[in-house]
N, C-alpha and C positions, 0 to 999 in steps of 0.2 A: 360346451360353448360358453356357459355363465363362468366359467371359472376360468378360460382364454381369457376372455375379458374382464374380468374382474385384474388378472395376473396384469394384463397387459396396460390397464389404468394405474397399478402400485409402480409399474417401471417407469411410464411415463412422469408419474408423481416425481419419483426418485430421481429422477434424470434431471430433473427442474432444479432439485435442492441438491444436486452438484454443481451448478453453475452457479460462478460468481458474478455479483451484479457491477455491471460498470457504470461507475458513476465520477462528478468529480470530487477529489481529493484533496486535501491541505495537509503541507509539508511546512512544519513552522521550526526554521533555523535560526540558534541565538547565537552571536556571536558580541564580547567585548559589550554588554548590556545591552544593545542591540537586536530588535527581534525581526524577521523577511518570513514572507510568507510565500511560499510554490506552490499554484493549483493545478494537478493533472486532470484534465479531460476526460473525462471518458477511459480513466482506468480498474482498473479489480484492485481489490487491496493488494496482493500479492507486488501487481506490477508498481503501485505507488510504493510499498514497503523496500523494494528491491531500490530504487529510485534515492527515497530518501535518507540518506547515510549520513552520517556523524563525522567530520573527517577530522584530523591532525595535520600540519602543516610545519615541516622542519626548515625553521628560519637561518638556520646556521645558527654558530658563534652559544651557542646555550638556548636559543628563542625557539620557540615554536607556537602554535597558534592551534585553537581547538577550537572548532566550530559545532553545537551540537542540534541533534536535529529531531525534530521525531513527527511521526504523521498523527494528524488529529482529527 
């Protein structure tokens, strides 16, 4: 029985420090010197990371445009 329980305190431990904590997030994009700031709510890092992306932007004619991003 001490060792059910003991087993069954290390799972629950475990199971804790699998979940990610959701909290809010900062997403900080520069563009052209320019810096914007994005706060997600109540996300995990995972869903802020997925979120906040670097993009490229083809202007035609030779032009394009980079926006760069990173979560902080």
């Amino acid at each position: 029985m001490k060792k059910l329980m003991l087993f069954s305190a290390a799972a629950v431990a475990f199971a804790f420090t699998l979940q990610s904590c959701k909290k809010d997030r900062v997403c900080e994009c520069t563009y052209n010197g320019t810096t914007q700031k994005v706060t997600f709510n109540e996300a995990t890092k995972r869903q802020a990371k997925d979120a906040c992306l670097s993009q490229s932007y083809d202007l035609g004619g030779g032009q394009s445009v980079k926006i760069e991003c990173e979560l902080k």
